[in-house]
VOVO-935567 format. One record per residue (C-alpha): x, z, y; residue number from 1. Coordinates in nm, 3 decimals, m for minus. Layout:
REM VOVO-935567
<node X="X" Z="Z" Y="Y" seq="NUM"/>
...
***
This chain:
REM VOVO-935567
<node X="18.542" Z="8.099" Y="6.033" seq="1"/>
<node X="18.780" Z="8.106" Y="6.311" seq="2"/>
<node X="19.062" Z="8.373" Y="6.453" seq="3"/>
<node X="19.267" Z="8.393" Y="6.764" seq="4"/>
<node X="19.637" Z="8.474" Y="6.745" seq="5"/>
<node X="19.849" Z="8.704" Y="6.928" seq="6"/>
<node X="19.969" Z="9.105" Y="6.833" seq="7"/>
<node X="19.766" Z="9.068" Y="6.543" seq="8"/>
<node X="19.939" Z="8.789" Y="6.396" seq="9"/>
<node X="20.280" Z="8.898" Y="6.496" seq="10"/>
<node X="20.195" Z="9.227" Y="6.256" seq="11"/>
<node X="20.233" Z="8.970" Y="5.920" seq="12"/>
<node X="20.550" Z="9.166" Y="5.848" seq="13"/>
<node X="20.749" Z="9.168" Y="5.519" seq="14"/>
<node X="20.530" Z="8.844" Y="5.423" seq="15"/>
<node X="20.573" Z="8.645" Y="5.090" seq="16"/>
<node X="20.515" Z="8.265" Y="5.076" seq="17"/>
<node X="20.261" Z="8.200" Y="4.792" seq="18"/>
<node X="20.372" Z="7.862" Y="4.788" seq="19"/>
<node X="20.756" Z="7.774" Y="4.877" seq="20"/>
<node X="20.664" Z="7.390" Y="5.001" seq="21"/>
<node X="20.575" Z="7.534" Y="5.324" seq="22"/>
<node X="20.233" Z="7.723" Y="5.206" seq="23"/>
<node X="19.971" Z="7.771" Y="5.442" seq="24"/>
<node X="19.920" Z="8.121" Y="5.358" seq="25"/>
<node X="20.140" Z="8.418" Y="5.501" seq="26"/>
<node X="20.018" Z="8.817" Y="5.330" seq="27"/>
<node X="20.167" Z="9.120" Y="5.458" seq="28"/>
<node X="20.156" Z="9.436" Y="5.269" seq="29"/>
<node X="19.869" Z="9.585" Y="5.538" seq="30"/>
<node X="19.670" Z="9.313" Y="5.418" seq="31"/>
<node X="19.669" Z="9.047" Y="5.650" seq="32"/>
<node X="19.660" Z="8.671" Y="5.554" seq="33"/>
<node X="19.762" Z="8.396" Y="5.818" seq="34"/>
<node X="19.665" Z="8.003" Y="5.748" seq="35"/>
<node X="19.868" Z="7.803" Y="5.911" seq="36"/>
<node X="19.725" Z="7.587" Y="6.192" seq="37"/>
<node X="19.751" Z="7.154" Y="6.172" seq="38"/>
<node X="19.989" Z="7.028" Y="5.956" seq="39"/>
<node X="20.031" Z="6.708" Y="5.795" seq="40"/>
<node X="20.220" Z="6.827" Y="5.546" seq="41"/>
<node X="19.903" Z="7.029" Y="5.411" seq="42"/>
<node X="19.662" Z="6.887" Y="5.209" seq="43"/>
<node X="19.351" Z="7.048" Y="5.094" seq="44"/>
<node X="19.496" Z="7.001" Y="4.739" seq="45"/>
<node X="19.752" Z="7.229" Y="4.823" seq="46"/>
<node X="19.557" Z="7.449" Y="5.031" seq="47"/>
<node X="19.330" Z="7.541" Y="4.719" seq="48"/>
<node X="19.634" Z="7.563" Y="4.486" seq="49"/>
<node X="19.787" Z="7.860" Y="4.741" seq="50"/>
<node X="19.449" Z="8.047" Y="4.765" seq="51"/>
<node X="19.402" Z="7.987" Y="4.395" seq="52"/>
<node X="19.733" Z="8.149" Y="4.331" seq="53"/>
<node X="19.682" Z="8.452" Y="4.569" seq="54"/>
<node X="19.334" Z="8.544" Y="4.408" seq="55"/>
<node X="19.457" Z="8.547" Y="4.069" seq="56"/>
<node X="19.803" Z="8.765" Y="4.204" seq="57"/>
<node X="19.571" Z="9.012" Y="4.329" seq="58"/>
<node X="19.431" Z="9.315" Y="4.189" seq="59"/>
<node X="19.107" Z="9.227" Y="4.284" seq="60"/>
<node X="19.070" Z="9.588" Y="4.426" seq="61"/>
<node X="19.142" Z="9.470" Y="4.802" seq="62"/>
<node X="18.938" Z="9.268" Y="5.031" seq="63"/>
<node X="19.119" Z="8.989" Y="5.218" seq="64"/>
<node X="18.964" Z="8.709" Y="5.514" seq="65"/>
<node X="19.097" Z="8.421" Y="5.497" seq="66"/>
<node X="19.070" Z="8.234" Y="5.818" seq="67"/>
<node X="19.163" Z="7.905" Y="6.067" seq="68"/>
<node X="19.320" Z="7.962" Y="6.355" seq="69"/>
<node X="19.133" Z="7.708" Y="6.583" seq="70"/>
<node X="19.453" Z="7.522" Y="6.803" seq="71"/>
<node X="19.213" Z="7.263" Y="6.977" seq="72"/>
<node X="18.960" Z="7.461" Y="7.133" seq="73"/>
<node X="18.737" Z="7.306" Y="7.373" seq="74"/>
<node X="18.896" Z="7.396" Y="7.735" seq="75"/>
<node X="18.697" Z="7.379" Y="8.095" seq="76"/>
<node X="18.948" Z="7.440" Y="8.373" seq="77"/>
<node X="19.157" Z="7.410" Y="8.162" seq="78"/>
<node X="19.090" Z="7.806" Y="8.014" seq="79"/>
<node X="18.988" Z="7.900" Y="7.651" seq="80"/>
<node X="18.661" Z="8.074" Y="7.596" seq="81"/>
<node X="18.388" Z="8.137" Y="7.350" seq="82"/>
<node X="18.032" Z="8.226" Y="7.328" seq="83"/>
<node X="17.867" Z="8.543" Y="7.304" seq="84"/>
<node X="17.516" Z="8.497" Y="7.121" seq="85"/>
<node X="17.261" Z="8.765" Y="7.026" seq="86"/>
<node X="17.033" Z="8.702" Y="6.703" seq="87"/>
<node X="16.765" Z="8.965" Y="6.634" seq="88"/>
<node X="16.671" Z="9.045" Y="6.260" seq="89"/>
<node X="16.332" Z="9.231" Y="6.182" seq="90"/>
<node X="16.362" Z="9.153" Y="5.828" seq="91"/>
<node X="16.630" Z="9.032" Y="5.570" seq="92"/>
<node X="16.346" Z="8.951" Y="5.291" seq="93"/>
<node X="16.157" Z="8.722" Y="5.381" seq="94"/>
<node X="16.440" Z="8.648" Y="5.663" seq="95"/>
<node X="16.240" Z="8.608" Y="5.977" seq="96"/>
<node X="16.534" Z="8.601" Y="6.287" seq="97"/>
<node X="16.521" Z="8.569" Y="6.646" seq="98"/>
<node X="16.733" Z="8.343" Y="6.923" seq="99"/>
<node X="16.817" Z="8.510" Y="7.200" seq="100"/>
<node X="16.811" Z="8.202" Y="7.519" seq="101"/>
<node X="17.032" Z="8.396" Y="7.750" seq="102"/>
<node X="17.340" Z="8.401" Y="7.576" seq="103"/>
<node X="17.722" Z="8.379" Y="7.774" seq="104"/>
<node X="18.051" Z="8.220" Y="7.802" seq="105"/>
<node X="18.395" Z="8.453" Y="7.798" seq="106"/>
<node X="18.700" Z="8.261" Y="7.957" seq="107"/>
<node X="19.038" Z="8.356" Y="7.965" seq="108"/>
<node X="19.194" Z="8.437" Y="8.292" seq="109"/>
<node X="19.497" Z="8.244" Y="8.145" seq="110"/>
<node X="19.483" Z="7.848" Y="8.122" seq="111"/>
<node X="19.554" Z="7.767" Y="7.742" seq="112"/>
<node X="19.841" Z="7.644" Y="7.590" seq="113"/>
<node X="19.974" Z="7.558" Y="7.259" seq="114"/>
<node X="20.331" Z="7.664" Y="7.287" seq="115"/>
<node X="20.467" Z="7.947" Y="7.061" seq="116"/>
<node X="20.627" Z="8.106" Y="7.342" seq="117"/>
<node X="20.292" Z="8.187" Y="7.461" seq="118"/>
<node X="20.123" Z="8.336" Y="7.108" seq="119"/>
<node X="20.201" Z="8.683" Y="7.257" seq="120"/>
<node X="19.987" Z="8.592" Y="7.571" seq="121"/>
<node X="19.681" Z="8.752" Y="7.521" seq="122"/>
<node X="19.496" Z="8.638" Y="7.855" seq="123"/>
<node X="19.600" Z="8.267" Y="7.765" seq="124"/>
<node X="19.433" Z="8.381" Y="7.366" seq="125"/>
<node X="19.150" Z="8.640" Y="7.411" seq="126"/>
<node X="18.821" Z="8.599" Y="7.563" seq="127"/>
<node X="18.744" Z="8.986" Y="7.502" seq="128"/>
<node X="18.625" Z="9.091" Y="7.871" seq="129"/>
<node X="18.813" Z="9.459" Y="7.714" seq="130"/>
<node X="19.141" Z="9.262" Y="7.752" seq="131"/>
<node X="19.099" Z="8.994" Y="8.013" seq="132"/>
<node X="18.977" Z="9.268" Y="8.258" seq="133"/>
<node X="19.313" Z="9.385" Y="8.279" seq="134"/>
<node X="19.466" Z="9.091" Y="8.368" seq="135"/>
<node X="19.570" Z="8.998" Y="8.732" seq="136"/>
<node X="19.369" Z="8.649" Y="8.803" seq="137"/>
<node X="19.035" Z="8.854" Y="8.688" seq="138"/>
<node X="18.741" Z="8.852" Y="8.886" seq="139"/>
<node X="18.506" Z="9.116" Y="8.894" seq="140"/>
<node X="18.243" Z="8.956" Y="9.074" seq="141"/>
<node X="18.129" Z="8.726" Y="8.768" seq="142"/>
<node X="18.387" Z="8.835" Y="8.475" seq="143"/>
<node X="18.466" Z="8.535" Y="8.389" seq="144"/>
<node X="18.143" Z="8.476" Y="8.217" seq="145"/>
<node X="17.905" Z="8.171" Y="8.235" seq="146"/>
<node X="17.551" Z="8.165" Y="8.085" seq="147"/>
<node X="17.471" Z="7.927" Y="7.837" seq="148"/>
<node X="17.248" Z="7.766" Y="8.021" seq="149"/>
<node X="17.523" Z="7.670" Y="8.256" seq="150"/>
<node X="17.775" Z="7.497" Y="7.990" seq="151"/>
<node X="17.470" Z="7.315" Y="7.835" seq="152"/>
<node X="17.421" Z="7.132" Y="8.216" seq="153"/>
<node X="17.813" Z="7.088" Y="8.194" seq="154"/>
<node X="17.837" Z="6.997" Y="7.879" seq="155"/>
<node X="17.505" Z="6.731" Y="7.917" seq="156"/>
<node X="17.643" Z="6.622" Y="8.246" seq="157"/>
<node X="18.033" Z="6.521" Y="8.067" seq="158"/>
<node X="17.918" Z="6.459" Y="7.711" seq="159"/>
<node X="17.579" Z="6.353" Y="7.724" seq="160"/>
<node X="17.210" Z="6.532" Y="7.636" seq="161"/>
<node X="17.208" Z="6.367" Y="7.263" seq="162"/>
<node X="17.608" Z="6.540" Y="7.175" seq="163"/>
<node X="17.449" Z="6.843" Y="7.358" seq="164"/>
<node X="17.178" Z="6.922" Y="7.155" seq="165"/>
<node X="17.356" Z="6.836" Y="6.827" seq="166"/>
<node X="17.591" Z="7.064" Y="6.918" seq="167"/>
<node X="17.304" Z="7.356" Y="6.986" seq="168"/>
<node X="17.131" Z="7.281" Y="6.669" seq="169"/>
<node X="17.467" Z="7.310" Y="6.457" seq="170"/>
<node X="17.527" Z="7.612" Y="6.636" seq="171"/>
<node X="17.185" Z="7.746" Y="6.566" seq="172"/>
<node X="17.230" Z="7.602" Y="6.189" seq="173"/>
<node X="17.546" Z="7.825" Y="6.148" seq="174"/>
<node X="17.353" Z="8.142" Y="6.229" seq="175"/>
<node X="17.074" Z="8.106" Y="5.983" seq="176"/>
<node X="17.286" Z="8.036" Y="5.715" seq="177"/>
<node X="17.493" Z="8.297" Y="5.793" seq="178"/>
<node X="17.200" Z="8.518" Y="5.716" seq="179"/>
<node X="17.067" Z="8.354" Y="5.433" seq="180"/>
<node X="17.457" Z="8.414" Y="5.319" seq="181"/>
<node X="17.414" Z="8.804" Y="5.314" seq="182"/>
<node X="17.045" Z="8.838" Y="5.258" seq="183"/>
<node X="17.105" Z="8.929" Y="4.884" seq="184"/>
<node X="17.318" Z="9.189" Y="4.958" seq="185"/>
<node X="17.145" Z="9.401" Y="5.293" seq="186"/>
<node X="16.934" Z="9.711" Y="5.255" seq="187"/>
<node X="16.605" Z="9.528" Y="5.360" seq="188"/>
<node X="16.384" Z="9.886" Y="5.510" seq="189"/>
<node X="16.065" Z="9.764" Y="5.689" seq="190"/>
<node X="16.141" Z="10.039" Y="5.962" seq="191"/>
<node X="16.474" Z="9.889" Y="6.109" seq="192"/>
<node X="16.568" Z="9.595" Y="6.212" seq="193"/>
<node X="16.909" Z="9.495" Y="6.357" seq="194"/>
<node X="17.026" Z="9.279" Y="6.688" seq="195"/>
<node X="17.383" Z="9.090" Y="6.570" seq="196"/>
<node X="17.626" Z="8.989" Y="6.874" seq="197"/>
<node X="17.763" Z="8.611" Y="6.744" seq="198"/>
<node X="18.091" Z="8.507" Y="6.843" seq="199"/>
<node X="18.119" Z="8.097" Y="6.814" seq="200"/>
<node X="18.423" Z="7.894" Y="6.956" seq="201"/>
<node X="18.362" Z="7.525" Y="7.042" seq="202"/>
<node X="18.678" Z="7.289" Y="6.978" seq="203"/>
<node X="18.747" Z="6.978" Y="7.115" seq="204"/>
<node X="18.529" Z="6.768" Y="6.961" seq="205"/>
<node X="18.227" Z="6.975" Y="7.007" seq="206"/>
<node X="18.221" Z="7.110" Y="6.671" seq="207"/>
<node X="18.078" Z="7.480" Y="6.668" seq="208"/>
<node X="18.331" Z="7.736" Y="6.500" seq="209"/>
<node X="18.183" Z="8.135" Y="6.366" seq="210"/>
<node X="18.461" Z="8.374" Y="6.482" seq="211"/>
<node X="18.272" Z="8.690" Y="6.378" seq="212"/>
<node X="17.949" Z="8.866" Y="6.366" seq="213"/>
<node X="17.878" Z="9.175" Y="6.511" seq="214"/>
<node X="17.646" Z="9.433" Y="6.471" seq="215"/>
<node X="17.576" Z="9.670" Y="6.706" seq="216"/>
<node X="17.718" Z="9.435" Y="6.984" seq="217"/>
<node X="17.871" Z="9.634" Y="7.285" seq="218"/>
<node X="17.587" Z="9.637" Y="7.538" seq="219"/>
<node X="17.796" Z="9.760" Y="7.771" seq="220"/>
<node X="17.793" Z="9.572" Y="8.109" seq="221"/>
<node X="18.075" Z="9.454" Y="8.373" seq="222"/>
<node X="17.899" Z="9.277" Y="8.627" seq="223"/>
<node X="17.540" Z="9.283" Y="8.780" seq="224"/>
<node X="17.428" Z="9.000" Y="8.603" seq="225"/>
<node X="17.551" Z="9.109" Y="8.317" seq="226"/>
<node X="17.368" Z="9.459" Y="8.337" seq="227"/>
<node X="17.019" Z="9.252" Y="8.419" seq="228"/>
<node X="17.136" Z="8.993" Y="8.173" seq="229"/>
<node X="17.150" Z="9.339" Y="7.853" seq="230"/>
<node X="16.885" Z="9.534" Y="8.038" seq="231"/>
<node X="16.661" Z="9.232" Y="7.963" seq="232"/>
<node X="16.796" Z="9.148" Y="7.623" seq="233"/>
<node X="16.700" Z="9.577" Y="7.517" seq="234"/>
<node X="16.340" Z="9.529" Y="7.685" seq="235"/>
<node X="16.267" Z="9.212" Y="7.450" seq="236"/>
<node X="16.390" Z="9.338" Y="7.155" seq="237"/>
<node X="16.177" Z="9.662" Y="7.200" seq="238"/>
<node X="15.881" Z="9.497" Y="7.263" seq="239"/>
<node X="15.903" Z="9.270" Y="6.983" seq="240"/>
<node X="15.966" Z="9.509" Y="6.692" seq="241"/>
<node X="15.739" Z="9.766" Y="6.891" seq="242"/>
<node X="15.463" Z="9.597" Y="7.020" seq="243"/>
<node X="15.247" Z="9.867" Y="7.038" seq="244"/>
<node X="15.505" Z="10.130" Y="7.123" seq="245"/>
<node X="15.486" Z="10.224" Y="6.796" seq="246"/>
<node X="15.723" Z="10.286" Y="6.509" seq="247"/>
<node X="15.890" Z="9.926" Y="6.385" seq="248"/>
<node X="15.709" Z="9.763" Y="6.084" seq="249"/>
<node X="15.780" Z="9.458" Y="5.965" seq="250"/>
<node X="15.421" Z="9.450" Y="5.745" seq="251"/>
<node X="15.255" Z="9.414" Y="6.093" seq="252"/>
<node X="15.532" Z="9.276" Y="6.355" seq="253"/>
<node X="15.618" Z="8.952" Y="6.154" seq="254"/>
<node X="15.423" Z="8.785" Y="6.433" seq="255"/>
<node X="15.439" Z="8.925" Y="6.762" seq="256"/>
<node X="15.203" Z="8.756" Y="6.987" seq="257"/>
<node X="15.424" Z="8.457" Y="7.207" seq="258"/>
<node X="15.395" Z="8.704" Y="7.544" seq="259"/>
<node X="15.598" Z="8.975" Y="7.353" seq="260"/>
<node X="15.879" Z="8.726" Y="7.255" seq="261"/>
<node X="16.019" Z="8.758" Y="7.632" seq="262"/>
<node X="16.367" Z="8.521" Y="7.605" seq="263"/>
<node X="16.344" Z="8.539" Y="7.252" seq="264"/>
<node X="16.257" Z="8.242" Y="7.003" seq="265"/>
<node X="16.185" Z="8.234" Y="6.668" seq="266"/>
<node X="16.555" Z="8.086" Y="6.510" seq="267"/>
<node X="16.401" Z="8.142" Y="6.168" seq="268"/>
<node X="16.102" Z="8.225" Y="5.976" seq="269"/>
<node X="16.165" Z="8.189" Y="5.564" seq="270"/>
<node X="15.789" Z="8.285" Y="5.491" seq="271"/>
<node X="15.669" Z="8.025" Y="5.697" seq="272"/>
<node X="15.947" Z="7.758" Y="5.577" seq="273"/>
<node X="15.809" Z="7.860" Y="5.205" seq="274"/>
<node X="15.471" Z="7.809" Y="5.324" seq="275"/>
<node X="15.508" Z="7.486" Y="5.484" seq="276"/>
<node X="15.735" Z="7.349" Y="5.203" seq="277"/>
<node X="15.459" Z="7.473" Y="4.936" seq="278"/>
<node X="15.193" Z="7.256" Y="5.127" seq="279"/>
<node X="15.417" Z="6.948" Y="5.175" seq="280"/>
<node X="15.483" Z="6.928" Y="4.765" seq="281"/>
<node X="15.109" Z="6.984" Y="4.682" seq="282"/>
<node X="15.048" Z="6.691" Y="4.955" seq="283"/>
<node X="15.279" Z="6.476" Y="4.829" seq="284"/>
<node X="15.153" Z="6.521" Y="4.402" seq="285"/>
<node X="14.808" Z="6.524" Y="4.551" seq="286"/>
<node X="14.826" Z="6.247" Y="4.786" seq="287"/>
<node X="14.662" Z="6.276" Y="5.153" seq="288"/>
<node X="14.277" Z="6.385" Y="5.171" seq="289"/>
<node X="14.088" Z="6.099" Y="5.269" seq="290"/>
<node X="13.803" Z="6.106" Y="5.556" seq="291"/>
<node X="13.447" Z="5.926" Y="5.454" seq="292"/>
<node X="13.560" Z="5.632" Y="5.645" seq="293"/>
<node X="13.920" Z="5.605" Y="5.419" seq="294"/>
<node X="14.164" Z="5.733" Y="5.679" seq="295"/>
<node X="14.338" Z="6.071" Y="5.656" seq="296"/>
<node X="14.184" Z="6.367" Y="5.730" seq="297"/>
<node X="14.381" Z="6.528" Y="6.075" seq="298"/>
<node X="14.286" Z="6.904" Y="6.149" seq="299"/>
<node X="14.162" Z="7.004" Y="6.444" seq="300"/>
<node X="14.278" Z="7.376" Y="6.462" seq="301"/>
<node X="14.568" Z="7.484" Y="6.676" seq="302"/>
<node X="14.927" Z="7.393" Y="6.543" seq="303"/>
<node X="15.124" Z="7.669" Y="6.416" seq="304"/>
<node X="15.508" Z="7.785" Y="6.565" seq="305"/>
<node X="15.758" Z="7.564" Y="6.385" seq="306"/>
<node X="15.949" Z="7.785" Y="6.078" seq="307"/>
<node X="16.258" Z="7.690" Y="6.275" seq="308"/>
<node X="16.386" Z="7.599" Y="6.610" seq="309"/>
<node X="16.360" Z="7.237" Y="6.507" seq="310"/>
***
């Protein structure tokens, strides 16, 4: 998981070190915990020591997030920005998920830079469109917002289709397991279902970073393609938990037919994934089925949707 600096960080006041060789780990008294960006001096060894020595300080009564502050973030114009991904969940057990294609970009207004006299710079930091709105380089026409399917041509055209896709599917690879993370833990009602707003920062080495997940994702809108881009994103996820306009169900939606997917995809589908794994281990202690001529038997029936998005 990944953080951004700026106020928030300068708030770590009346800190202790929890390790006085230059610890990685700042707490304040309102909670907050700061790990320290690169450092060669660092070594995971001592890393683990410092956490290992805050948990057992603690009471155990507070809840703390421990996160990396991401100092080499992938940059295009030179500006910081992040994605915006939606993820629809109609059910938490079995975990069948949704990918939402039209996902977007949110650059700073600011061009990025290290330096510590600019951690207070929150255009240079913050890809929120709530703060970079108010900034004077803003542009209201697009918001400072490219689609996804715009830095995945830029990103194929500079890096190459192959790095692109890996990218995607790590991406895509974080989200699932995200969910599977929680799943134990979420009130699992066959009535509701839940679209999650994911936040992922790409550094400079095209290696996918969660920042947060959020549910109930602001669908509010600050440009016209924005407001076409949510509009559309409402409609699909109505008509896939709904698809007869009727109340949601998970008993009878698990498989909407492909026309009421819209610019949804099926990210996940653990029922299937059980399914398919069940039949590959009874193959493989069986052995194939043979034909009457000796080769394998193929089936001729229609191919079902892949369990995944691979």
């Amino acid at each position: 998981m990944a953080v951004t600096p700026g106020r928030s960080l300068r708030r770590l006041n009346q800190t202790s070190r929890l390790d006085e060789n230059h610890s990685p780990l700042q707490v304040s008294q309102a909670g907050w915990i700061q790990l320290a960006g690169t450092d060669d001096r660092l070594s995971d060894k001592k890393i683990r020591r410092s956490i290992s020595r805050f948990v057992a300080a603690s009471s155990g009564k507070e809840a703390y997030v421990i996160s990396l502050y991401i100092d080499n973030p992938l940059l295009i114009g030179g500006k910081k920005f992040d994605l915006r991904l939606y993820v629809l969940v109609t059910t938490y057990r079995p975990l069948k998920c949704y990918m939402y294609k039209l996902g977007f970009c949110r650059f700073c207004t600011v061009k990025y830079t290290p330096s510590t006299s600019e951690l207070d710079n929150m255009f240079v930091h913050l890809t929120n469109v709530a703060i970079q709105r108010h900034g004077d380089d803003y542009n209201h026409v697009h918001g400072g917002k490219w689609t996804v399917s715009n830095l995945r041509l830029y990103l194929e055209s500079t890096r190459g289709k192959e790095v692109t896709s890996r990218l995607f599917d790590q991406i895509h690879w974080i989200m699932v397991q995200s969910l599977k993370a929680v799943a134990p833990v979420m009130n699992n009602d066959k009535h509701c279902f839940e679209c999650y707003g994911y936040d992922i920062i790409i550094d400079d080495k095209l290696k996918p970073w969660l920042i947060e997940v959020n549910a109930s994702p602001s669908l509010t809108s600050s440009t016209a393609n924005d407001r076409i881009l949510k509009y559309n994103l409402i409609n699909d996820i109505l008509n896939i938990v709904t698809p007869n306009g009727d109340i949601p169900d998970c008993r009878w939606n698990r498989s909407p037919p492909r026309e009421a997917l819209g610019n949804y995809q099926v990210l996940y589908d653990e029922e299937q994934a059980l399914s398919e794994n069940a039949e590959r281990d009874l193959r493989s202690r069986s052995g194939q089925s043979l034909g009457s001529k000796g080769t394998a038997k193929v089936g001729t029936g229609p191919r079902p949707a892949a369990a995944t998005w691979k």
